[in-house]
Phi, psi and omega in degrees: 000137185289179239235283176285010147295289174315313169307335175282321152318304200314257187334305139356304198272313188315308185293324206298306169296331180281316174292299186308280202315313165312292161314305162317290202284352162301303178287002158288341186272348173271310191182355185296146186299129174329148180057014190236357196294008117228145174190133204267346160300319183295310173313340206266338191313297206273002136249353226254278155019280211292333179289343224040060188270321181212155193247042192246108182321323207266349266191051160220069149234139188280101217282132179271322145340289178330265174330315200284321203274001168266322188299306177303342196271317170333286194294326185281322165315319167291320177249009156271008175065027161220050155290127179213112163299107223165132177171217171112346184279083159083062181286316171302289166023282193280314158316312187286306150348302201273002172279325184285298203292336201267335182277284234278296181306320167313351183277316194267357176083065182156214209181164180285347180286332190286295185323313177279304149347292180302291171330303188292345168286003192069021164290095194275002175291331190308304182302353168290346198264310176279031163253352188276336191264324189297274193350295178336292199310314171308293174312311189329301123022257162309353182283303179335292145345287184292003182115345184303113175232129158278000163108143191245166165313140185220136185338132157234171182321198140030231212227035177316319192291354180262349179301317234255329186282323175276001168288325177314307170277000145276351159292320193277340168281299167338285192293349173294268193309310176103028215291159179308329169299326170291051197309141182250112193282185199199347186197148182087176193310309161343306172276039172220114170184167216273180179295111164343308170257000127247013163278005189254271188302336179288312181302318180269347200283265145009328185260334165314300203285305190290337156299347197265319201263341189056048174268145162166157198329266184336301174324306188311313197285017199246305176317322198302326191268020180257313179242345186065218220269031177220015157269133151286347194250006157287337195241334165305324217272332177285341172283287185022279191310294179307323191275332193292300186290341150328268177318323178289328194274331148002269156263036165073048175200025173275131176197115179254152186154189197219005189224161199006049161291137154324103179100025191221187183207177180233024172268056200332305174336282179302353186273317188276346167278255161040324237187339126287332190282341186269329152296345179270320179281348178272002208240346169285314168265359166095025170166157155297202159316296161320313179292319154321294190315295202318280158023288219263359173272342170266006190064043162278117161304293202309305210268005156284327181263001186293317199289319190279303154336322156332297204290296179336318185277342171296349184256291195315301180294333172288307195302328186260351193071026192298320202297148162303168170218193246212299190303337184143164165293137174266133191323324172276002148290302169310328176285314182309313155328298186297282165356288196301327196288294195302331163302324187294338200275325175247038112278004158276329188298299179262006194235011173263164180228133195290348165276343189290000000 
């Protein structure tokens, strides 16, 4: 790769990083619930809801986020020529992951985009959960080292790769129209959201930047401890940080402490497993929450079903009472974690291969 090529990833990877920190703290100031204008667990919740998947009243809409970063990711792949079908690694697997990613984040209550959100908004509850995400990645990390593979992608026939971007645009016909099947809160974190076709255009802007860039939490924090400060995507994740922390103090929405932050509980313990099993497991399946979506928008099959998997789990956490609250994790959470934990722990068990 030339010299100016790589500087054009570098500045990619930068704008990629700069926009999510802007934009996250914006769509909370268009409408989004605070410290959330974007998180992709929370969105997945809160569609999984509008499908019905789950009947908790406060938790039901189809986040236009959502749609835009597969949709964005679709077309910019498709017009750089790198939509591709392909998949075949570990499909259960991977379904059973993206159910794990949506429990660990409902646990500590965010996703890693939310989890820096937060931080940067001085929500000091946050660092229990990013020493829980460093921790993850590190193990992960070391499985990795040691031989874990789940098996790589492999070409596939016809338009597999297209199921997962046309169910998205039938979620984007579904939020137009509006059919009677399609529940809408009225109240709760759900009923708090920016204007429709603008979470839409940020959500294609944001899934655009992020297929050019293969920017994302994990990714970041996975490079840093890998290359440190000679990754881009170590220094996209500081503009991240810098545009973020920034934008809040901007607009009035920087507020540090430990007591009545938006979106948080005060179980520290349960924020740093929550938040190791979603890191451990991302450094296993090749992405967070986001990084699914992007993914599954280039016509990766596995990280499509990683995505469906989401959703399930987004229907799962409401419905069993997995999710945290202000008040705190419910004993079916704290198990579900310890569950979730134990899964990543016997796909390390059977998925190293014993020559590495």
């Amino acid at each position: 790769m030339s010299s100016s090529l790589h500087d054009r990833h570098f500045w990619i990877v930068i704008a990629a990083g700069t926009g999510l920190g802007i934009l996250g703290v914006l769509l909370a100031v268009w409408g989004n619930p605070l410290n959330s204008g974007i998180c992709v667990s929370c969105f997945i919740e809160n569609s999984s809801g509008a499908l019905g998947l789950h009947n908790n009243a406060r938790m039901q809409y189809l986040r236009p986020e959502l749609i835009g970063f597969v949709l964005g990711s679709v077309v910019c792949a498709s017009m750089f020529r790198e939509f591709r079908s392909r998949g075949g690694s570990a499909p259960l697997v991977r379904l059973v992951s993206g159910i794990f990613l949506i429990v660990g984040s409902a646990v500590f209550i965010g996703c890693p985009i939310k989890l820096f959100l937060r931080f940067t908004a001085g929500d000091l509850t946050s660092i229990a959960g990013i020493f829980g995400l460093i921790a993850g990645v590190w193990v992960g990390l070391q499985g990795l080292s040691r031989g874990i593979d789940l098996g790589r992608a492999k070409d596939e026939r016809g338009a597999a790769g297209l199921l997962i971007p046309a169910g998205f645009v039938l979620l984007l016909i579904f939020l137009l129209a509006r059919p009677a099947f399609i529940i809408f809160s009225e109240r709760g974190s759900a009923a708090q959201h920016a204007p429709l076709a603008v979470s839409l255009l940020v959500g294609l802007l944001l899934g655009a930047l992020a297929q050019r860039s293969r920017f994302c939490i994990t990714g970041s924090v996975r490079d840093s401890l890998l290359m440190g400060s000679r990754s881009p995507l170590f220094w996209g994740f500081i503009a991240f940080l810098v545009s973020a922390f920034g934008t809040n103090l901007a607009v009035g929405r920087f507020s540090f402490g430990l007591y009545g932050q938006p979106g948080a509980h005060l179980e520290y313990l349960w924020s740093f497993f929550g938040m190791l099993l979603v890191g451990w497991l991302s450094v296993l399946i090749g992405g967070c929450p986001f990084r699914q979506l992007i993914k599954a928008g280039e016509g990766d099959t596995d990280a499509g079903l990683a995505v469906v998997g989401m959703l399930l789990g987004g229907g799962l956490v409401q419905s069993w009472g997995i999710a945290a609250t202000a008040a705190g994790v419910s004993l079916t959470g704290k198990v579900s974690v310890l569950v979730g934990l134990a899964f990543v722990l016997l796909l390390s068990l059977l998925f190293r291969d014993r020559t590495a």
